[in-house]
C-alpha positions in Angstrom: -100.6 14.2 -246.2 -102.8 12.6 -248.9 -103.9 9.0 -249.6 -101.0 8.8 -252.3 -98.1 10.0 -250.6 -98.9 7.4 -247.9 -99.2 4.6 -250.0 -96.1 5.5 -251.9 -94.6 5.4 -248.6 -96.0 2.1 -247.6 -94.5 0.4 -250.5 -91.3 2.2 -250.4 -90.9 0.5 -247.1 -92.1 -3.1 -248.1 -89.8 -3.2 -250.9 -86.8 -2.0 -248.4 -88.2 -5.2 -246.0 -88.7 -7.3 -249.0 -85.1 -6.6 -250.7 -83.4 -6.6 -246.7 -85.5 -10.5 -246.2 -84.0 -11.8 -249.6 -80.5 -10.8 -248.0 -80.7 -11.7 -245.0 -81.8 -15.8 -246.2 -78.8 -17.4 -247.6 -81.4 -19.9 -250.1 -83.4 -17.2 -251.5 -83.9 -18.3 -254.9 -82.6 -16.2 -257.8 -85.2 -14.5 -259.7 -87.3 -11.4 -260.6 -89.3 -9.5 -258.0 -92.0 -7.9 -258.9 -94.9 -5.8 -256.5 -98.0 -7.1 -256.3 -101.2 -7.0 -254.3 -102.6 -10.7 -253.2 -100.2 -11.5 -252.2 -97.1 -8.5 -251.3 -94.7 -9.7 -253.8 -94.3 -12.3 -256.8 -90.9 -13.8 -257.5 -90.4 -15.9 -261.1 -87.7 -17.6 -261.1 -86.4 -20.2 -264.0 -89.1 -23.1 -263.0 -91.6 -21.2 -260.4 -93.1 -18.4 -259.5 -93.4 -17.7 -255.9 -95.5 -15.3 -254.3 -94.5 -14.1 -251.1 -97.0 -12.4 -248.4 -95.3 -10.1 -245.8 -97.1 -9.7 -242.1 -96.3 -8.4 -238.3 -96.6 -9.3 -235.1 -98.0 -6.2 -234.3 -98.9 -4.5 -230.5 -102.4 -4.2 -229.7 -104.2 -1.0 -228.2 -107.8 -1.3 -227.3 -108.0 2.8 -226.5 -111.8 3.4 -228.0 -110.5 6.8 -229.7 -107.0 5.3 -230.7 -106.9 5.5 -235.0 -104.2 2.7 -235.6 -103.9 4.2 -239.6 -103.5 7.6 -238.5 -100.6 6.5 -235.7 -98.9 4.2 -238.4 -98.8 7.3 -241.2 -97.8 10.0 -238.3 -94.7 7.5 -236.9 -94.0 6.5 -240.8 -93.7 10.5 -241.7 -91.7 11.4 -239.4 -89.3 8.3 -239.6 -89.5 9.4 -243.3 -88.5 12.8 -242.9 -86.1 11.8 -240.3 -84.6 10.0 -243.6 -84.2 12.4 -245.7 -82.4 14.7 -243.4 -80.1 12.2 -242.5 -79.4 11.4 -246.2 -78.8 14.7 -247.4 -75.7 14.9 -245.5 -74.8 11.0 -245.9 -74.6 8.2 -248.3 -74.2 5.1 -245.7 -76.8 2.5 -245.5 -78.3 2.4 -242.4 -81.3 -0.3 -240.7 -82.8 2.8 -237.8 -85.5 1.2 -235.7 -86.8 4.1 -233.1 -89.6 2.8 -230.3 -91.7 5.6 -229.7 -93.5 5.5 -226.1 -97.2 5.7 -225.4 -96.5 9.4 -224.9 -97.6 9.8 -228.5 -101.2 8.8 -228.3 -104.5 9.4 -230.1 -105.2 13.2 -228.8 -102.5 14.2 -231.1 -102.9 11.4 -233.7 -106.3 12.3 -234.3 -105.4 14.9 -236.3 -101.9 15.0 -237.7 -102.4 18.2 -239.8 -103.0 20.5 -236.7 -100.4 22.8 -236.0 -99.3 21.0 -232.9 -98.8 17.6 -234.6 -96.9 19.4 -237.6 -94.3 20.8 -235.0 -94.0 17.6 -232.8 -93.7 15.4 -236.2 -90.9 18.1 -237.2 -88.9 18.2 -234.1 -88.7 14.2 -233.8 -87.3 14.4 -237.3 -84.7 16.7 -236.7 -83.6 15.2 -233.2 -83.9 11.4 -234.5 -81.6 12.2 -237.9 -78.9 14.4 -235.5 -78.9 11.3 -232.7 -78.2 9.4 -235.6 -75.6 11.8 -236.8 -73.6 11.7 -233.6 -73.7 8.0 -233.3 -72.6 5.9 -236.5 -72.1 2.3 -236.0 -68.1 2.7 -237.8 -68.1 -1.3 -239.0 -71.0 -2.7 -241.2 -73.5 -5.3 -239.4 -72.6 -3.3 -235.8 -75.3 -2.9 -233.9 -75.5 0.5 -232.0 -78.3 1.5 -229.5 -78.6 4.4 -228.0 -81.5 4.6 -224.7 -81.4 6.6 -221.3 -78.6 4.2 -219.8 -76.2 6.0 -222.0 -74.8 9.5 -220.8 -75.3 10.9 -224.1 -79.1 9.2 -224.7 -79.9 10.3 -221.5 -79.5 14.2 -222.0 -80.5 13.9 -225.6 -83.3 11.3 -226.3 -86.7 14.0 -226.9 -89.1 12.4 -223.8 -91.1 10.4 -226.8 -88.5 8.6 -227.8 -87.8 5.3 -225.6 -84.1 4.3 -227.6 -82.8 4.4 -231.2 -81.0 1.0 -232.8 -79.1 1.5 -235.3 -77.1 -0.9 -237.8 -74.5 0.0 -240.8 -75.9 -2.2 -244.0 -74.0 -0.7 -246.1 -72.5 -2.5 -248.6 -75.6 -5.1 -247.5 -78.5 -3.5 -248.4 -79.0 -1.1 -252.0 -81.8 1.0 -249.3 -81.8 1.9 -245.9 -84.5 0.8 -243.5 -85.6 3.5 -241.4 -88.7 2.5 -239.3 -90.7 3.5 -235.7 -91.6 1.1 -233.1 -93.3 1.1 -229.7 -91.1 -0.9 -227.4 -93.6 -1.9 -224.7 -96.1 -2.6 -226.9 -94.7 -4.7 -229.7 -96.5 -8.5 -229.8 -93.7 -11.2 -228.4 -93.0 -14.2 -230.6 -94.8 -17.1 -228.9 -96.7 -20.3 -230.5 -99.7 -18.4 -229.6 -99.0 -14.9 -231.6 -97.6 -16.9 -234.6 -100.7 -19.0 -234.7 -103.1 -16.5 -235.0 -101.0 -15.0 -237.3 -100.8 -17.8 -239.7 -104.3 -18.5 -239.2 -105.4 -14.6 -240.3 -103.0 -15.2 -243.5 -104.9 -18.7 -244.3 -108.2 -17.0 -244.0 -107.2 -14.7 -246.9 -105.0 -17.0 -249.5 -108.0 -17.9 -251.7 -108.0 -14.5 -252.9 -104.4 -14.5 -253.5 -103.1 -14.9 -257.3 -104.0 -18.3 -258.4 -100.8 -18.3 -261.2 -98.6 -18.7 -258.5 -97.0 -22.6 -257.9 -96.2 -21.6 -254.5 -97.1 -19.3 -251.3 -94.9 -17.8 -248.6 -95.7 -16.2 -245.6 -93.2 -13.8 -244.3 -94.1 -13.1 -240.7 -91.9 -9.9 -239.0 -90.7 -9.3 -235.7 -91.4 -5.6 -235.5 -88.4 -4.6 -233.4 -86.3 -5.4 -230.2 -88.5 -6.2 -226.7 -88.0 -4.4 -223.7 -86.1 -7.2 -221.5 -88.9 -7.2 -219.1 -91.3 -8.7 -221.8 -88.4 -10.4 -224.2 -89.0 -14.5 -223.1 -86.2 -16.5 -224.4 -87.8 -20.0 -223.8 -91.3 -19.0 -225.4 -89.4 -17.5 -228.4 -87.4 -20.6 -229.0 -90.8 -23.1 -228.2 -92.6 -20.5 -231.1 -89.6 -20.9 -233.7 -89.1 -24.9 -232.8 -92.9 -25.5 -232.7 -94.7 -27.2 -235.9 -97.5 -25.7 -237.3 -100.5 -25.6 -240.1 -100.8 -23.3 -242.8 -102.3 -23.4 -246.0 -98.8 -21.6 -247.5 -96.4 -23.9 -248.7 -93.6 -22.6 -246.8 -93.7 -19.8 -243.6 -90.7 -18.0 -242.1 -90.5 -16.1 -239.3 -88.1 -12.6 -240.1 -86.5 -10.6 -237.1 -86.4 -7.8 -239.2 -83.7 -5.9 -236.5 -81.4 -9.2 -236.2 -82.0 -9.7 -239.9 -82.2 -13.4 -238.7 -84.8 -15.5 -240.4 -86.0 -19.1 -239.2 -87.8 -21.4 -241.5 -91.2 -23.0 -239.6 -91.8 -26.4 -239.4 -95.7 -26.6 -241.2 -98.0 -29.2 -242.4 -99.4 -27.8 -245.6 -102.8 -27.8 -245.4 -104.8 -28.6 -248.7 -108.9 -26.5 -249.0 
């Protein structure tokens, strides 16, 4: 897979996030979006233009030999594929979120164009677009998850695959979202994991297009938590908690709920 084909990928899928964020908050202004570079997006509307900077809480893996770009591009290709098989025999719009366990590490990831990688790539595919096949949320905004504590996800889920959510947007949503996650390893909300999120963003905004009259700062919940790591009280003390941040306005998008909270922030003037 080539340099292009992955970057078209890329930004096929921050467009999906982009348009499925503008849904999902009720006073997202009416405008124009257009793609951009510093920062994601640019949105002119009648009296501003907006640009809009999308980031995630991502997990953390400190394996020595562990190639975070080649993971990313070998989950992304075969959620894409997995996509395309699914939409060749269906027109709904559907939000598929699949956490992949640690059992797909770097000795395979290393080197995603040797036979064995092409084959597991292949098979995920096929087995995550028939799972979703044979388990279609019937009303639109229904959440449907399929894991081991289900008959059927227990005898069919391949042993990489921790669970599969699954939501009907259509109607909602022009594109659907099809995306991989590792459950036990995605970042919790918490003051401290937004923090250093808004603070990596700040570091960077000076190089971000100096037309626009203001800057957001998307910042996205990868995916559902394993209940054993999911803290209700920190995650409420992160989205009540005020902040700093050199971007005139952050939200905090969790992209699976397609729930979006507004941060309290002191802007912070250079």
């Amino acid at each position: 897979m080539n340099d292009n084909s992955n970057q078209a990928k890329r930004e096929r899928r921050e467009w999906t996030i982009m348009n499925l964020f503008a849904s999902s908050y009720n006073l997202f202004p009416i405008g124009v979006i257009t793609k951009s570079e510093c920062p994601d997006f640019i949105l002119k509307t009648e009296k501003k233009r907006i640009g809009i900077e999308l980031t995630e809480l991502k997990y953390e893996r400190t394996d020595t030999q562990f190639n975070m770009r080649a993971h990313e591009d070998f989950l992304s290709a075969i959620m894409f594929d997995a996509q395309e098989i699914f939409e060749r025999q269906s027109c709904l719009r559907l939000v598929v979120d699949v956490h992949f366990s640690e059992k797909i590490g770097p000795a395979v990831l290393l080197e995603p164009g040797v036979q064995e990688g092409i084959l597991i790539r292949k098979g995920l595919s096929e087995s995550i677009s028939r799972i979703v096949i044979d388990n279609l949320p019937e009303a639109t905004g229904k959440k449907y998850i399929v894991d081991r504590t289900s008959k059927y996800g227990d005898i069919n889920l391949p042993m990489m695959i921790e669970s599969i959510h699954i939501i009907n947007v259509s109607g909602r949503m022009d594109e659907s979202l099809w995306y991989a996650s590792i459950s036990t390893k995605v970042k919790p909300i918490s003051v401290e994991s937004i923090s250093q999120r808004i603070k990596d963003k700040d570091g960077k905004l000076a190089k971000y297009d100096k037309q626009c009259d203001e800057q957001w700062l998307v910042i996205i919940q990868n995916s559902f938590l394993m209940s054993s790591l999911y803290d209700p009280v920190a995650a409420q003390r992160a989205l009540k908690h005020h902040y700093k941040s050199k971007f005139n306005r952050v939200f905090v998008f969790e992209r699976s709920e397609a729930k979006v909270t507004t941060l309290n922030t002191d802007w912070v003037v250079d």
